[in-house]
Biopython code that builds the backbone (N, CA, C, O; Angstrom):
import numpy as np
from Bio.PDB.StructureBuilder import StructureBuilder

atoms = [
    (1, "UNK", "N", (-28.807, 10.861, 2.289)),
    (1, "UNK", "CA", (-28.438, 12.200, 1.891)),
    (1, "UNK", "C", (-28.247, 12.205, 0.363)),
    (1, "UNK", "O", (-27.860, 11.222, -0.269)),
    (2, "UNK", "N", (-28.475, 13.096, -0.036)),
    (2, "UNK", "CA", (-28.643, 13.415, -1.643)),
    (2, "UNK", "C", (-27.220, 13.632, -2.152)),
    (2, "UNK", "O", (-26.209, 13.650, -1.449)),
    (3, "UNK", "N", (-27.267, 13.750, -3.117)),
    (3, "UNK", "CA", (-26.031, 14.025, -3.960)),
    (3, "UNK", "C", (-26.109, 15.683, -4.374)),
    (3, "UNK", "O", (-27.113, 16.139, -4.920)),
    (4, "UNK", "N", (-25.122, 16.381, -4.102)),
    (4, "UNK", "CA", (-25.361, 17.816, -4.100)),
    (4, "UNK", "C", (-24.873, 18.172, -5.793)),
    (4, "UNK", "O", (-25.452, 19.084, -6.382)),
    (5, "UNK", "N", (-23.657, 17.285, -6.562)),
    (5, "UNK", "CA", (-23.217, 17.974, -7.567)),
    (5, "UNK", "C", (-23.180, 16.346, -8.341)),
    (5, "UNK", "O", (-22.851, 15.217, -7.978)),
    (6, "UNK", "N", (-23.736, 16.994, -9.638)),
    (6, "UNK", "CA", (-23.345, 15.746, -10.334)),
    (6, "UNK", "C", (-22.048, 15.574, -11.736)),
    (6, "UNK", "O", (-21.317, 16.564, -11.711)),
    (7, "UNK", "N", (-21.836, 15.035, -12.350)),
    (7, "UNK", "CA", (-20.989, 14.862, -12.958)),
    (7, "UNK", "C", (-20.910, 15.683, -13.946)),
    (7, "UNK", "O", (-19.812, 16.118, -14.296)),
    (8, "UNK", "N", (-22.144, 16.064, -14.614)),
    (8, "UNK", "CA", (-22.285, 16.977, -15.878)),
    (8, "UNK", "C", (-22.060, 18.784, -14.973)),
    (8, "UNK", "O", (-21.883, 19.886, -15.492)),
    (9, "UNK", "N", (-22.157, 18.437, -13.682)),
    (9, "UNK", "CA", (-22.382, 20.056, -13.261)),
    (9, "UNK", "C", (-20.411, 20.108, -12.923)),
    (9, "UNK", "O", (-19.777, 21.133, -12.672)),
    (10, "UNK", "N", (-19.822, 18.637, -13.030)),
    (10, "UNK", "CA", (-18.093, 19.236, -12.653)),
    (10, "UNK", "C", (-17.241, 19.410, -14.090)),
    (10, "UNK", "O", (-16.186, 20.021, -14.257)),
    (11, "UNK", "N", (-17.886, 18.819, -14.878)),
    (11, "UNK", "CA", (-17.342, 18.851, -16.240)),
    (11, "UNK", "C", (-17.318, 20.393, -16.592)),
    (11, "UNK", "O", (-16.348, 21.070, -16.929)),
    (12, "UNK", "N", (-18.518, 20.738, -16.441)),
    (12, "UNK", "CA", (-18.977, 22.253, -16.943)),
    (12, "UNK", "C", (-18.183, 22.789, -15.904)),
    (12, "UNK", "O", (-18.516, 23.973, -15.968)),
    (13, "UNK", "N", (-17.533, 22.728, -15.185)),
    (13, "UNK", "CA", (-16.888, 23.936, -14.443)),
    (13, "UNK", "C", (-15.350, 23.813, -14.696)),
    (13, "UNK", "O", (-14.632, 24.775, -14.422)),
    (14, "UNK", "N", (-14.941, 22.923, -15.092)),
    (14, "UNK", "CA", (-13.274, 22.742, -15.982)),
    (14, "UNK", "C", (-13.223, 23.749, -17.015)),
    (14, "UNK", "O", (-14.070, 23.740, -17.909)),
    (15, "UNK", "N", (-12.259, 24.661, -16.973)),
    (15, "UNK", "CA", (-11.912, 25.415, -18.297)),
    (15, "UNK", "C", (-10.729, 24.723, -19.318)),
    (15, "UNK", "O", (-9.623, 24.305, -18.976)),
    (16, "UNK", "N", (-11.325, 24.742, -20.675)),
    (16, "UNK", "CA", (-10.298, 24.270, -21.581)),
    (16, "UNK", "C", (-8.753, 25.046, -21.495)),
    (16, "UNK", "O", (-8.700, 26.232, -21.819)),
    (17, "UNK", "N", (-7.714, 24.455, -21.124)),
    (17, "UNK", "CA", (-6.150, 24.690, -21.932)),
    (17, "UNK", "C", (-6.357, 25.729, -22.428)),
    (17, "UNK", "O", (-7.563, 25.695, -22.677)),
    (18, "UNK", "N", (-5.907, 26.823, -22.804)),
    (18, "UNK", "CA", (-5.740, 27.466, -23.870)),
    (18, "UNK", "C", (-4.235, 27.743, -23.995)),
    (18, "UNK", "O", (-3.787, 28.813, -24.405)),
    (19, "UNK", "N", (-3.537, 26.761, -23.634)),
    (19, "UNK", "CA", (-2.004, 26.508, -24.315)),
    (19, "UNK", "C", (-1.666, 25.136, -24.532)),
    (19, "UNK", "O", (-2.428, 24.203, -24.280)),
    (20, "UNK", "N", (-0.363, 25.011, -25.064)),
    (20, "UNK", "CA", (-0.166, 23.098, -25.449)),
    (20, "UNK", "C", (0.665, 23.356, -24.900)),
    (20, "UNK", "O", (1.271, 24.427, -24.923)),
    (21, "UNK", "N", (1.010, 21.833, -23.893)),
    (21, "UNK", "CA", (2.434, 21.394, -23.316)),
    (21, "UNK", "C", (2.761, 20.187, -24.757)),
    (21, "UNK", "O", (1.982, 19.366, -25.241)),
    (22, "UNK", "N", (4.362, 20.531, -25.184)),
    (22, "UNK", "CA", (4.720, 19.953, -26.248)),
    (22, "UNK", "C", (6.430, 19.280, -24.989)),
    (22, "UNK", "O", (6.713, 19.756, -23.890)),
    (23, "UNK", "N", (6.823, 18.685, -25.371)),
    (23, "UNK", "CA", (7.870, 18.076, -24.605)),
    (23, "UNK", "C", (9.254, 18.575, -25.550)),
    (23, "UNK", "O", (9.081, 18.124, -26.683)),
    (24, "UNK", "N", (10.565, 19.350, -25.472)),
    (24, "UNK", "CA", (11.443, 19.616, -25.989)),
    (24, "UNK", "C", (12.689, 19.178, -25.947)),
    (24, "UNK", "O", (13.160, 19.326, -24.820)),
    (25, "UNK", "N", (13.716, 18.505, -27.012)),
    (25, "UNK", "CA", (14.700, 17.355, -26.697)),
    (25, "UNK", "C", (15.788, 17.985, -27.159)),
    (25, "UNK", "O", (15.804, 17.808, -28.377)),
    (26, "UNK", "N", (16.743, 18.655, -26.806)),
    (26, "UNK", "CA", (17.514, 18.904, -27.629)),
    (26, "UNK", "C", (19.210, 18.380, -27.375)),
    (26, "UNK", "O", (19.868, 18.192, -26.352)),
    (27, "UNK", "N", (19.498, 18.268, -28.744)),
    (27, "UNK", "CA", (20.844, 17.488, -28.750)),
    (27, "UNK", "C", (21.946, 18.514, -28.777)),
    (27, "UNK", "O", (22.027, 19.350, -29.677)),
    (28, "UNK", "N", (23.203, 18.395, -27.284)),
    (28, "UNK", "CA", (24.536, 18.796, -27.150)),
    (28, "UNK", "C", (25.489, 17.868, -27.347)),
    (28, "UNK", "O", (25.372, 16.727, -26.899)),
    (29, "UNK", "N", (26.479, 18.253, -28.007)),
    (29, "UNK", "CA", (27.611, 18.080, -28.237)),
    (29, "UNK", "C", (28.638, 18.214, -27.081)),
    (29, "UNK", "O", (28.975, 19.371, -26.829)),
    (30, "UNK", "N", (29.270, 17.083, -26.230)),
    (30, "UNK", "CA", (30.138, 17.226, -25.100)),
    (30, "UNK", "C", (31.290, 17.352, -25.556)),
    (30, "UNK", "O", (31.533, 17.183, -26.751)),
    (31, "UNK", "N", (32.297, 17.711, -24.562)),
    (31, "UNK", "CA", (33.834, 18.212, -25.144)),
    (31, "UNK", "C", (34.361, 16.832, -25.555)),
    (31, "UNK", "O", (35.102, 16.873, -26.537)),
    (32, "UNK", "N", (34.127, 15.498, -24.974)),
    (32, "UNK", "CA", (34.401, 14.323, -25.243)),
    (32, "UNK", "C", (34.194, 13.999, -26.787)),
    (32, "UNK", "O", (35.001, 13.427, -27.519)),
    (33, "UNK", "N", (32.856, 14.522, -27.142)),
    (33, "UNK", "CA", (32.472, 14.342, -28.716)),
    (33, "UNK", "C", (31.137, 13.392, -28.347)),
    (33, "UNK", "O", (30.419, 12.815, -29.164)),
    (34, "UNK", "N", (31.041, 13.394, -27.245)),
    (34, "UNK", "CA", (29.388, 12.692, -27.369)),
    (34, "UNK", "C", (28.036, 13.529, -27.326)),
    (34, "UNK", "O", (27.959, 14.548, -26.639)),
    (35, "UNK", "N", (27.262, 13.185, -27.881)),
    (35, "UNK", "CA", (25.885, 13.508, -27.563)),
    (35, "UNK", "C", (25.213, 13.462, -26.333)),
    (35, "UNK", "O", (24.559, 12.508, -25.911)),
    (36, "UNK", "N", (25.372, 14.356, -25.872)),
    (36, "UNK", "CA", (24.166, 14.991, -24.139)),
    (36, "UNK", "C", (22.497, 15.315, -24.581)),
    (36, "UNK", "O", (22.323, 16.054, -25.550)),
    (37, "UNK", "N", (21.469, 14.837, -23.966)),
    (37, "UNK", "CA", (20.334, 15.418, -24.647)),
    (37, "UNK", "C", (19.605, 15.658, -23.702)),
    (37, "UNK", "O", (19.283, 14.836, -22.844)),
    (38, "UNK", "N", (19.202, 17.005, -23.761)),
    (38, "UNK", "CA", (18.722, 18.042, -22.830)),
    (38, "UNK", "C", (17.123, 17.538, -23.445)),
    (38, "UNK", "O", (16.731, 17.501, -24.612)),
    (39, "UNK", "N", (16.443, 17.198, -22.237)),
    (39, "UNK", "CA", (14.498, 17.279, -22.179)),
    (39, "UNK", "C", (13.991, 18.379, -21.057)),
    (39, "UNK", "O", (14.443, 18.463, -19.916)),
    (40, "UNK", "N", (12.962, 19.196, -21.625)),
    (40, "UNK", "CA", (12.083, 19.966, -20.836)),
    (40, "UNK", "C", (11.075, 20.007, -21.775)),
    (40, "UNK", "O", (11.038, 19.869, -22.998)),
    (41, "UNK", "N", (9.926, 20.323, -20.545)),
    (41, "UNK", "CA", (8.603, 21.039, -21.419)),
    (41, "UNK", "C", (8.692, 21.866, -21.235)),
    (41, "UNK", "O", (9.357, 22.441, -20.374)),
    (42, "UNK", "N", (7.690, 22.398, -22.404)),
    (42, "UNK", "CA", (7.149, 24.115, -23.173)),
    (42, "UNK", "C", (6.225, 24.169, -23.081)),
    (42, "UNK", "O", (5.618, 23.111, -23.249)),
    (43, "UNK", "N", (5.526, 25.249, -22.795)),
    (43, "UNK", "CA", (4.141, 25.078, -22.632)),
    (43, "UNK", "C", (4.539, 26.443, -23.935)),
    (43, "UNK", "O", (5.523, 27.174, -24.046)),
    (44, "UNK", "N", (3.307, 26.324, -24.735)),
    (44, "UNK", "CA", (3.686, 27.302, -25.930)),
    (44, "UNK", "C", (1.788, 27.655, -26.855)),
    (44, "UNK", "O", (1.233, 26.763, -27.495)),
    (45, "UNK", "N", (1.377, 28.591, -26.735)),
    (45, "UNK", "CA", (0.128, 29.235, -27.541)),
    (45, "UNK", "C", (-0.828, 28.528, -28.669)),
    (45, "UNK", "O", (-2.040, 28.547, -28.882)),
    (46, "UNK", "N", (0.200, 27.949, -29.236)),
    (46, "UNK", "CA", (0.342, 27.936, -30.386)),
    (46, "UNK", "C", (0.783, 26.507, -31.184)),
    (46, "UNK", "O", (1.901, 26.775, -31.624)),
    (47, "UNK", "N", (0.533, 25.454, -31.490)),
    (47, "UNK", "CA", (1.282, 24.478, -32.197)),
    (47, "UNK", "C", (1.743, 25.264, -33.260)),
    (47, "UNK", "O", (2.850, 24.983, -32.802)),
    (48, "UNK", "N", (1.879, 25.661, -33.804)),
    (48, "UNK", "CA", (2.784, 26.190, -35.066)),
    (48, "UNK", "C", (3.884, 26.854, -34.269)),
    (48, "UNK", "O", (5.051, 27.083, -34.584)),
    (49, "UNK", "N", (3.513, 26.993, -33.651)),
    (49, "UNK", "CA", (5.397, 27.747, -32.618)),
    (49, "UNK", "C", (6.260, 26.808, -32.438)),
    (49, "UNK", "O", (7.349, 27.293, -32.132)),
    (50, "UNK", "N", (6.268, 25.678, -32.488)),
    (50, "UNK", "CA", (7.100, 24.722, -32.273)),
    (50, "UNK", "C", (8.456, 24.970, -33.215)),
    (50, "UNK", "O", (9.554, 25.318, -32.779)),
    (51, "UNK", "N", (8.161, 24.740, -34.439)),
    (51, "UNK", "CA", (9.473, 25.221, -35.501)),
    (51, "UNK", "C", (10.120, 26.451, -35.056)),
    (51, "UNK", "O", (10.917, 26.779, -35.935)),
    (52, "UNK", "N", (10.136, 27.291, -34.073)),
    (52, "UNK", "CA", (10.540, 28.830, -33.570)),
    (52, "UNK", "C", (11.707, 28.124, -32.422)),
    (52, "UNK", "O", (12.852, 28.486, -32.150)),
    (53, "UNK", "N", (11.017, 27.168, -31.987)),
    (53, "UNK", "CA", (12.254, 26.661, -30.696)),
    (53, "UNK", "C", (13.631, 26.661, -30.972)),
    (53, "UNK", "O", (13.937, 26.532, -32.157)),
    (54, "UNK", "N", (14.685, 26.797, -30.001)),
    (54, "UNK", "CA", (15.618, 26.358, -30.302)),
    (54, "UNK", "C", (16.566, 26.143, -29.127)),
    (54, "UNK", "O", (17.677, 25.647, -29.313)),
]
sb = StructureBuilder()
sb.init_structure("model")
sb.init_model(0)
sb.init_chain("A")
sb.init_seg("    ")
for serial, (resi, resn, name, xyz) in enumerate(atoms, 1):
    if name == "N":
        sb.init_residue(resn, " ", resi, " ")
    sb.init_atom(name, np.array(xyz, "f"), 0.0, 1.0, " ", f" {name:<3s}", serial, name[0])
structure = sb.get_structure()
């Protein structure tokens, strides 16, 4: 039996991202006085949006 799809025909059917996942860390202050650090991703438009986070 033949091969129905080949590799160049699955590539071509993937659509590019058109957003960035950037990973976001941010540092809290606990009532103790220690540092807590909050991680999530962002998925965000734009690399220049990054400096907008907060």
């Amino acid at each position: 039996m033949a091969k129905q799809q080949s590799f160049a025909d699955k590539a071509k059917g993937k659509k590019k991202a058109d957003h960035i996942t950037v990973k976001f860390v941010k540092a809290v202050k606990t009532d103790k006085g220690s540092y807590k650090f909050n991680e999530k991703f962002v998925r965000l438009d734009d690399i220049s949006k990054v400096t907008e986070l907060k």
